[in-house]
DRENDO-1510 file (C-alpha; in Angstrom, 1 decimal, always signed):
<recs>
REC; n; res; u; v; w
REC; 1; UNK; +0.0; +0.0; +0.0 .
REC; 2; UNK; +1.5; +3.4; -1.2 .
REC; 3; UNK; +0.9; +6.1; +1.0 .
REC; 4; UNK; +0.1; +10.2; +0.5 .
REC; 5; UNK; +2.6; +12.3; -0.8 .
REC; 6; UNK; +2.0; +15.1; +1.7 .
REC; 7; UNK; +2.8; +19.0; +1.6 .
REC; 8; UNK; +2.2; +20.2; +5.2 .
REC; 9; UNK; +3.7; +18.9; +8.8 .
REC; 10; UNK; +3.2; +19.9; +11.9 .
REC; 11; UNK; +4.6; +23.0; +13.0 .
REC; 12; UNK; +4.9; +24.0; +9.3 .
REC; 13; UNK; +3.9; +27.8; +8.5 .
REC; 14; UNK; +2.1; +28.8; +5.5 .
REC; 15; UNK; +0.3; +31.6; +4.0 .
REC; 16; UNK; -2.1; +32.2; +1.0 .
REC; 17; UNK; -1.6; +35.0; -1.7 .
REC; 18; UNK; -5.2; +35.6; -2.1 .
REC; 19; UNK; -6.2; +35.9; +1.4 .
REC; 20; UNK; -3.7; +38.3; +3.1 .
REC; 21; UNK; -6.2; +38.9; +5.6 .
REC; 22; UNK; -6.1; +35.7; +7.2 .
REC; 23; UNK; -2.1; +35.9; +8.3 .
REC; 24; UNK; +0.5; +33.5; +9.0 .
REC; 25; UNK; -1.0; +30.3; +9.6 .
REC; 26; UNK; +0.7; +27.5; +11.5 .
REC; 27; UNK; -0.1; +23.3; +11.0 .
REC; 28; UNK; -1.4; +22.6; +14.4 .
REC; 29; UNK; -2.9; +18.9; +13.3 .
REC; 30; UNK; -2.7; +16.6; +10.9 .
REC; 31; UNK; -4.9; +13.5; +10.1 .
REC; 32; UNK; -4.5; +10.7; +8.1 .
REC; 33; UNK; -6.9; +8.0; +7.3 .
REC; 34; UNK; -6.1; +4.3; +7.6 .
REC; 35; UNK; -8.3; +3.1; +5.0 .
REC; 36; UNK; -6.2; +3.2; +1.1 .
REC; 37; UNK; -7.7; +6.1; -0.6 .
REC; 38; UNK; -8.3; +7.9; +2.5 .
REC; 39; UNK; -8.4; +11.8; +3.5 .
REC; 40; UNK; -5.1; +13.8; +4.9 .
REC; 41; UNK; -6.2; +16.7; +6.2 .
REC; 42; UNK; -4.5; +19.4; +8.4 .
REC; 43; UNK; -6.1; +22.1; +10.5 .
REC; 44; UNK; -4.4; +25.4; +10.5 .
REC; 45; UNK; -4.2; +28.4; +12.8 .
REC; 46; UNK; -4.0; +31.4; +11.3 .
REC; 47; UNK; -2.9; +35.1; +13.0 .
REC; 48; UNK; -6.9; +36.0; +12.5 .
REC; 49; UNK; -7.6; +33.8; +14.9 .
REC; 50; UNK; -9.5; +31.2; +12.8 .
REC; 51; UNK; -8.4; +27.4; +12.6 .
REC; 52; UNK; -9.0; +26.5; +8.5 .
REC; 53; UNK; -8.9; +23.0; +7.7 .
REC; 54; UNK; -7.3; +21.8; +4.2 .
REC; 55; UNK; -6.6; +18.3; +2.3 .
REC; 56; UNK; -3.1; +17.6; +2.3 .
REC; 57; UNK; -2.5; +14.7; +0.1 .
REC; 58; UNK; -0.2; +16.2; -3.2 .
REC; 59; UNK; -2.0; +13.2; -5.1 .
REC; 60; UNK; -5.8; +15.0; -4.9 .
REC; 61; UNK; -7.0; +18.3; -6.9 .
REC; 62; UNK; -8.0; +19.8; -4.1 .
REC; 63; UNK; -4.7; +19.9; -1.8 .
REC; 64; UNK; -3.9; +23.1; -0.1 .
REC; 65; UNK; -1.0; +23.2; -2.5 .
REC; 66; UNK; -3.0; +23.4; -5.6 .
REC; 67; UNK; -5.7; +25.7; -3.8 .
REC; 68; UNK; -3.3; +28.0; -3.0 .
REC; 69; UNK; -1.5; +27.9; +0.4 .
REC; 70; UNK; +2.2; +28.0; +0.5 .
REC; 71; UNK; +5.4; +27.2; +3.0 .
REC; 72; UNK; +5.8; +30.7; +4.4 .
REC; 73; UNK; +9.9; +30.0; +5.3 .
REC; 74; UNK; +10.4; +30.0; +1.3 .
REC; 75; UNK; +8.4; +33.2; +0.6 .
REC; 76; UNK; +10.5; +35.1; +3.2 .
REC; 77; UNK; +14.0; +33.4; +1.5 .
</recs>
């Protein structure tokens, strides 16, 4: 059984061009399902105070990656 590829990790920081509002956000969970074909997801806490949750598998159309969110350490290098 292959697993996800996944973007995020705990403790990673992130931000998203087209939502400057929300802040710097920081993985403060991730899950991963047992089952083969299963959801990743991570919940992030952004500097507005809300806690966003996002699919985290690189192999799905709708990971945070491809929605938009990127590793905040390689914006600021």
């Amino acid at each position: 059984m292959k697993g996800p590829r996944l973007y995020l990790r705990l403790g990673d920081r992130v931000w998203h061009p087209k939502h400057s509002a929300w802040g710097i956000g920081e993985v403060i969970e991730e899950r991963h399902s047992v089952l083969e074909g299963g959801t990743c997801i991570v919940r992030i806490l952004f500097q507005d105070g809300v806690e966003r949750s996002f699919i985290n598998n690189m192999d799905s159309e709708s990971c945070c990656y491809y929605m938009g969110l990127r590793l905040y350490d390689e914006f600021i290098l």
